[in-house]
N, C-alpha and C positions, 0 to 999 in steps of 0.2 A: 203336679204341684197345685193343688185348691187354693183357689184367692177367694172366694166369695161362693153364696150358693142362691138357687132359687128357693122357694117357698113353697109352688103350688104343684101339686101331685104334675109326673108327668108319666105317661105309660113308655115302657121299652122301647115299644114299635115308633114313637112320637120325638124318642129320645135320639135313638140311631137316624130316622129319617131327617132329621133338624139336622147332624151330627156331618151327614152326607153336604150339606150346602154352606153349612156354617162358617167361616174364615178361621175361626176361634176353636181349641179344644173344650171338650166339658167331659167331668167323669159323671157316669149318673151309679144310684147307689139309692135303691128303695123307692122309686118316684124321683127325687130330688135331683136335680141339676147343679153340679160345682164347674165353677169357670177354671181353667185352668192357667196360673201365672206364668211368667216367663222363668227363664233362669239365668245362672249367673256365668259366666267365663269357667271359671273352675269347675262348675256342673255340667256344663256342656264338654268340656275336656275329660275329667274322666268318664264319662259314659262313652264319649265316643273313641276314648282309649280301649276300657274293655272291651265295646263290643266289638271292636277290630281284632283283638286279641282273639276274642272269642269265635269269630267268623274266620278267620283265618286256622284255629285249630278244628273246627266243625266241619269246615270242607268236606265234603265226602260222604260225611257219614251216618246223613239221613235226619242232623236236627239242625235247626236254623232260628240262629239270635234272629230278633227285632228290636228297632231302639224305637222310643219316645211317641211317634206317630201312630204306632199298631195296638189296636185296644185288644184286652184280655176281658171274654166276659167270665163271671163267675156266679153260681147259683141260681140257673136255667135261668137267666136274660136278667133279672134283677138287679147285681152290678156289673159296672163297667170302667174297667180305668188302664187310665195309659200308665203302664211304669217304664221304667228311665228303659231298660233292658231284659227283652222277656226270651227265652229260649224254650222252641217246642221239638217234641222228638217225635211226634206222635201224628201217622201215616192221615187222622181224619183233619187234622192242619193244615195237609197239602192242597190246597184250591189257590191257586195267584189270584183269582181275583176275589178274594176275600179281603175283608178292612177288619177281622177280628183274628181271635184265635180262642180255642177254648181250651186247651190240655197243655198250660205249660210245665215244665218239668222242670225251670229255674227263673225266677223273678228278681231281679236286683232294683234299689232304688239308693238315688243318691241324695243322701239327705240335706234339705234347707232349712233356713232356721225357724222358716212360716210352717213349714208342715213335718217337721219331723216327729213332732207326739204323732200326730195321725199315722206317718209311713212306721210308725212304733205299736199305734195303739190297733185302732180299729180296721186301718188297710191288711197288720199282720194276719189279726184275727179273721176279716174276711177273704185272704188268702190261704190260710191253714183249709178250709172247708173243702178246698181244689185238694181231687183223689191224687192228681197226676203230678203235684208240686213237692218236690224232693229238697229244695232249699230256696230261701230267703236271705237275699243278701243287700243289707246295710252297707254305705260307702260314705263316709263321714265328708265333706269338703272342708272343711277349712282347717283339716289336722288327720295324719294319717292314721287311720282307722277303719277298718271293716270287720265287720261283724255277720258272720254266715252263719244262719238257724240252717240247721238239717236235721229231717224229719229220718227215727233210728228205726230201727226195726221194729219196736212197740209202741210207734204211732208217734211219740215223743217225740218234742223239736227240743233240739241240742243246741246252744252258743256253740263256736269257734270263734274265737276275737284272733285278729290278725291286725299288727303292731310292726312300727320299724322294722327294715329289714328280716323282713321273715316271709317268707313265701303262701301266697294265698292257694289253699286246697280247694275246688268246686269240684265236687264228688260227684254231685249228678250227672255230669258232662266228662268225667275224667279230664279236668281241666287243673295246670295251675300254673302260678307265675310271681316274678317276684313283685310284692306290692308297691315297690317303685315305680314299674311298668304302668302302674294302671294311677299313677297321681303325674306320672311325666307331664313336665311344662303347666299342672294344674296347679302347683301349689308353689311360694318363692322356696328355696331351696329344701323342697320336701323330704329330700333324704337325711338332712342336719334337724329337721321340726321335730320337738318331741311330743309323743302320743300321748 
């Protein structure tokens, strides 16, 4: 979540080493430095609903959610950004002591109202350029709604909207569940809200 940004050219190497000592998140993206804001109750809740959901059906089988703190870089060091929940499948991810990942295979963001053009506009687009990333998923907070681009067989990213009562498909992960599950205790009486 981008609050504000710097100005003056910063190189990768310059970017991650600051990144390491820092108290504060920043996504970096071309040179430039964005501070990243806090979140809210609701955002914090369903990310940490699904990636539960999610790590608990992953167990075993060689891919591993990361929430909020683990950066994805994308476009050999270029950008960098933390999304709400990133899952990777992919055997060159395995290092524990890594603070990145480069080959996710599912990216989910839970959108706010400061930066959802962004997690729409330019985040998507420079997420699409990742070979390894099979879907995009959008998580509305303040009204139940998700929205999962999956990338088809001819390169093409597809919508799925996912609405009341209906069960959410993550196909990359053979993943799904009902979209209750992943608003529980985030929204007042999320399964009466209409979408």
């Amino acid at each position: 979540m981008t609050a504000s940004k710097s100005y003056t050219y910063v190189s990768p190497e310059d970017y991650l080493a600051g990144e390491k000592v820092s108290p504060f998140k920043h996504e970096y993206r071309y040179g430039e430095i964005y501070a990243m804001a806090g979140a809210s109750q609701a955002h914090v809740t369903i990310t940490l609903n699904l990636a539960t959901l999610l790590r608990n059906h992953l167990r075993g089988t060689g891919c591993k959610p990361y929430m909020t703190d683990m950066k994805v870089m994308l476009n050999r060091s270029n950008i960098y950004y933390y999304p709400d929940i990133a899952v990777t499948c992919d055997e060159r991810d395995r290092n524990p002591a890594a603070d990145l990942i480069r080959y996710p295979r599912l990216i989910v963001e839970v959108l706010s109202p400061g930066t959802a053009a962004l997690d729409r506009g330019e985040k998507f687009a420079d997420y699409r350029t990742c070979e390894t990333l099979e879907e995009y998923v959008l998580i509305n907070q303040q009204r139940v709604s998700v929205e999962c681009f999956r990338r088809n067989s001819e390169g093409l990213w597809v919508l799925y909207p996912y609405s009341q009562e209906q069960e959410v498909q993550l196909a990359s992960v053979n993943f799904s569940c009902a979209i209750e599950d992943i608003y529980e205790d985030a929204l007042p009486d999320a399964t009466s809200n209409p979408s």
